[in-house]
C-alpha positions in Angstrom: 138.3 63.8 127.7 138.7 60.2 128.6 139.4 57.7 125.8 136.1 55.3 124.9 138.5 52.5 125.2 139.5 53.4 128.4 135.6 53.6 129.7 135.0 50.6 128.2 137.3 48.7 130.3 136.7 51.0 133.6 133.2 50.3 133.6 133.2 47.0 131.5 132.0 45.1 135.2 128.9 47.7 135.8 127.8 46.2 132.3 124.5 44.3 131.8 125.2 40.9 129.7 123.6 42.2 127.1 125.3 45.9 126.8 128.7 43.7 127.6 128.5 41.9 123.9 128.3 45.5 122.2 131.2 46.7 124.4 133.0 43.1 123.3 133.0 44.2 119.7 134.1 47.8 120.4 136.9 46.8 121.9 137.9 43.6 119.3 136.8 45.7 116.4 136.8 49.2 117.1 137.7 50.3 113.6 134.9 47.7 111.7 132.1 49.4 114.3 133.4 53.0 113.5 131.9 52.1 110.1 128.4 50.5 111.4 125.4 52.2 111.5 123.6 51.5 115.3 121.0 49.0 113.4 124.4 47.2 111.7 126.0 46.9 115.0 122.9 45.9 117.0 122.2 42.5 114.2 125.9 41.8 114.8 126.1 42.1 118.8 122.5 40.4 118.6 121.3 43.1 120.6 119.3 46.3 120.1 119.7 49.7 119.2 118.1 50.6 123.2 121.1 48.4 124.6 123.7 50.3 122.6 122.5 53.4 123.2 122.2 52.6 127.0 125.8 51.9 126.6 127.0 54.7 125.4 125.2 56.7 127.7 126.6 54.4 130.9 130.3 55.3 129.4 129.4 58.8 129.2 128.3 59.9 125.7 124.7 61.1 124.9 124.9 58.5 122.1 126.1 56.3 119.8 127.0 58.7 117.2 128.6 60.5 119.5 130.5 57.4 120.9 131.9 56.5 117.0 133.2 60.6 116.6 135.2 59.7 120.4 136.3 56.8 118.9 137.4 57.6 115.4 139.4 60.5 116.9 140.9 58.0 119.2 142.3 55.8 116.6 143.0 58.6 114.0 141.7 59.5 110.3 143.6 57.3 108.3 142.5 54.6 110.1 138.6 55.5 110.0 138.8 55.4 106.2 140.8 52.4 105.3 141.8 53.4 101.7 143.4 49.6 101.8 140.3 48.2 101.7 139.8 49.0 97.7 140.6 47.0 95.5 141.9 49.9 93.6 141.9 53.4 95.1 141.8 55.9 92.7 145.3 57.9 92.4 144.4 60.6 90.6 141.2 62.5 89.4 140.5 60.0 86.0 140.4 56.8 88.2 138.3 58.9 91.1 135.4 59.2 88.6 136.0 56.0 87.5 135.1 54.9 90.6 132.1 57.0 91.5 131.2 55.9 88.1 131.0 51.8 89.3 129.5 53.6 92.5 126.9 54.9 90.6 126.1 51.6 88.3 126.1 49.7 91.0 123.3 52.3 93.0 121.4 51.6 89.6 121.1 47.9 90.9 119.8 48.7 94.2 117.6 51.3 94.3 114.0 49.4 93.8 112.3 50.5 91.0 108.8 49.6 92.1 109.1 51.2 94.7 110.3 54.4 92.6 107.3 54.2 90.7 105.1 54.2 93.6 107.1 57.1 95.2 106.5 58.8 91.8 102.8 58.3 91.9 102.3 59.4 95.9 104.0 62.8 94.9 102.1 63.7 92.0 99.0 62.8 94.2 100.1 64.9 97.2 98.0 67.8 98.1 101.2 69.1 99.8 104.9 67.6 100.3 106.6 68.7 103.4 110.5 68.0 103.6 112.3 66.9 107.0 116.7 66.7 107.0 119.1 67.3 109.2 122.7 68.5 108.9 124.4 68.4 105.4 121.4 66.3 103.7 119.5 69.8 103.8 121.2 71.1 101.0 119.8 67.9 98.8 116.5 68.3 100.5 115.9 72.0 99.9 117.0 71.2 96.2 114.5 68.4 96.0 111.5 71.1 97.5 112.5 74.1 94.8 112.6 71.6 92.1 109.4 69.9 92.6 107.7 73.2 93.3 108.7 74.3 90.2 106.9 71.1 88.5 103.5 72.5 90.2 103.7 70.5 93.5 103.3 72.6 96.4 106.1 71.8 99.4 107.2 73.3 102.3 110.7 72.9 104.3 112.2 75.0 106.7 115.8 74.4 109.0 113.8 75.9 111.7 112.9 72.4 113.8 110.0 73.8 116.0 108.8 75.7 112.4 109.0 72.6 110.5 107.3 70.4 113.4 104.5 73.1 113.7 103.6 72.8 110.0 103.4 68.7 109.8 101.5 69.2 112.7 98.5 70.3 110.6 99.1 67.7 107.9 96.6 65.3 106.4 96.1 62.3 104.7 96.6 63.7 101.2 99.7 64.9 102.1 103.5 63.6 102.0 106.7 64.1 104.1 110.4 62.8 102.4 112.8 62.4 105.0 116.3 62.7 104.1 118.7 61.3 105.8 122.1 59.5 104.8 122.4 56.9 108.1 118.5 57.1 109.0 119.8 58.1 112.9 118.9 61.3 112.8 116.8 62.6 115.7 114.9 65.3 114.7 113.7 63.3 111.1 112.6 60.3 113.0 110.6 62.7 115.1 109.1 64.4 112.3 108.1 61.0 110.5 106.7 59.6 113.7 104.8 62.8 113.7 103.6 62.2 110.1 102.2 58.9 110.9 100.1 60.4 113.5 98.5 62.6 111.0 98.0 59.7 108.3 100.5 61.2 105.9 102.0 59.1 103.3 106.1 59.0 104.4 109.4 58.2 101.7 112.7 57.8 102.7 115.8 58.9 101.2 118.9 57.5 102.8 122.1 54.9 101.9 121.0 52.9 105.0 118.1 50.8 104.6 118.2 49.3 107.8 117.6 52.0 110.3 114.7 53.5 113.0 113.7 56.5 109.7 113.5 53.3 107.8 111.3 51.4 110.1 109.0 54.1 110.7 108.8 55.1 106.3 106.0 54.0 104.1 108.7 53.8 101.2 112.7 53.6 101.4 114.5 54.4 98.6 118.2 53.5 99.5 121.5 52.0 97.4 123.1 51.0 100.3 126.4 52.0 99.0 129.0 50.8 101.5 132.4 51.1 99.8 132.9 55.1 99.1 135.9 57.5 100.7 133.5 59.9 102.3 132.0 58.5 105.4 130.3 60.0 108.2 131.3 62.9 110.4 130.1 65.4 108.0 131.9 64.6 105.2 129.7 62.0 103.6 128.9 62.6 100.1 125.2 62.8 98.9 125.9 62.4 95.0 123.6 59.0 95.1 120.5 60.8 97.5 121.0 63.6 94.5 120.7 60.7 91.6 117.5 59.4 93.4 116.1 63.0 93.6 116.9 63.1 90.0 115.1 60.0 89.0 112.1 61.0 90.6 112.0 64.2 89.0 112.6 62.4 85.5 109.7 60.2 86.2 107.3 62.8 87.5 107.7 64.8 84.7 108.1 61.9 81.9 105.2 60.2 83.1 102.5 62.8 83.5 102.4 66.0 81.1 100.7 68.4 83.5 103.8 68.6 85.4 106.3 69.2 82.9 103.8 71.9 81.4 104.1 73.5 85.1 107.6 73.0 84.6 107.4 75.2 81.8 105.4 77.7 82.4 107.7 78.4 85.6 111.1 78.1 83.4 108.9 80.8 81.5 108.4 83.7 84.3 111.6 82.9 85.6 113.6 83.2 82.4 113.0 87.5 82.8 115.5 87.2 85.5 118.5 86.0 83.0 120.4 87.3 80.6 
């Protein structure tokens, strides 16, 4: 498989301006853009997501994620996660959660707490709230449906695509769709909010990247934007702050309206037959 560097500068001179000031940076800064979302790298080429995916595709890749995977194996692990970059990485397990620990404080700052409270209110409001992920973000969303099912609120999800897209389909105003999705790239979840905005459904956001097409196209982002961590993308991004955000909408839902947490209970209830 030829080397995204190597395209780069084989087919540099085939390169519209525009796609040449993305291909600039790759190839100055390869290792800061295996760390940029599309929107991060499109407000720093001043160009557009469309020219950087155009890009990609002229250099032979389907797209830009798929491009950044080329290029991190090109330049190797250690360098895609540049542990140097801390001011103090953790060297063993007490200093690790002392750092998720400042990861998570500083999440607490971040996350916009009106707009919690508003995405509190449009669930308990929801006739029905459908849940759209992709990849290892399913596991938080599927969480997120059985938990908010169990407070009363009726939810569907499915890792099915065409199942999924088929129920939205026949979604209303008085219903809701949470996206999950850690970079807000994802395909198949802008597809299915696009597809809730046709049908006039309310739309939230879960992701660490605020600045993103899912984001664009969401009634309500709730995002830390958390860019110092060790697990980045490639499948090994960790989820713990889309988990603390599910958490604090649970918390709310139920501390703010007793009709849920009695649900809650009466559920806890039949299920307790099944344990010991």
């Amino acid at each position: 498989m030829d080397k995204v560097i190597d395209n780069l500068r084989r087919l540099y001179g085939e390169m519209f301006s525009a796609e040449k000031k993305v291909a600039d940076l790759v190839l100055n800064q390869p290792q800061d853009v295996i760390n940029m979302s599309i929107s991060e790298l499109a407000r720093v080429s001043n160009t557009s997501d469309a020219t950087i995916i155009r890009m990609c595709k002229r250099i032979g890749y389907t797209g830009y994620y798929q491009m950044k995977i080329s290029l991190a194996t090109e330049f190797g692990r250690d360098q895609v996660i540049d542990r140097g970059s801390f001011k103090k990485a953790p060297k063993d397990v007490v200093d690790f959660f002392d750092f998720v620990s400042a990861t998570i404080f500083q999440a607490s700052k971040n996350v916009n707490n009106d707009i919690l409270n508003a995405c509190v209110n449009t669930l308990s409001n929801a006739n029905m709230v459908y849940f759209v992920a992709w990849g290892n973000t399913m596991a938080v969303a599927e969480d997120f449906a059985h938990r908010l099912s169990r407070c009363g609120i009726k939810t569907f999800i499915s890792e099915t695509p065409e199942y999924l897209i088929r129920n939205i389909s026949f979604g209303c105003e008085k219903d809701v769709l949470v996206a999950l999705s850690h970079s807000g790239t994802s395909i198949h979840v802008i597809q299915n909010l696009e597809l809730a905005n046709e049908r006039n459904m309310k739309t939230i956001l879960i992701t660490n990247t605020k600045d993103s097409k899912a984001a664009e196209i969401s009634d309500y982002v709730l995002s830390a934007e958390i860019k110092e961590q060790f697990f980045f993308d490639f499948g090994a991004a960790s989820h713990i702050i889309e988990m603390l955000i599910v958490d604090a909408l649970i918390y709310f839902l139920l501390n703010e309206n007793e009709t849920f947490a009695k649900r809650a209970d009466q559920a806890e209830v039949i299920s307790s037959q099944y344990k010991l």
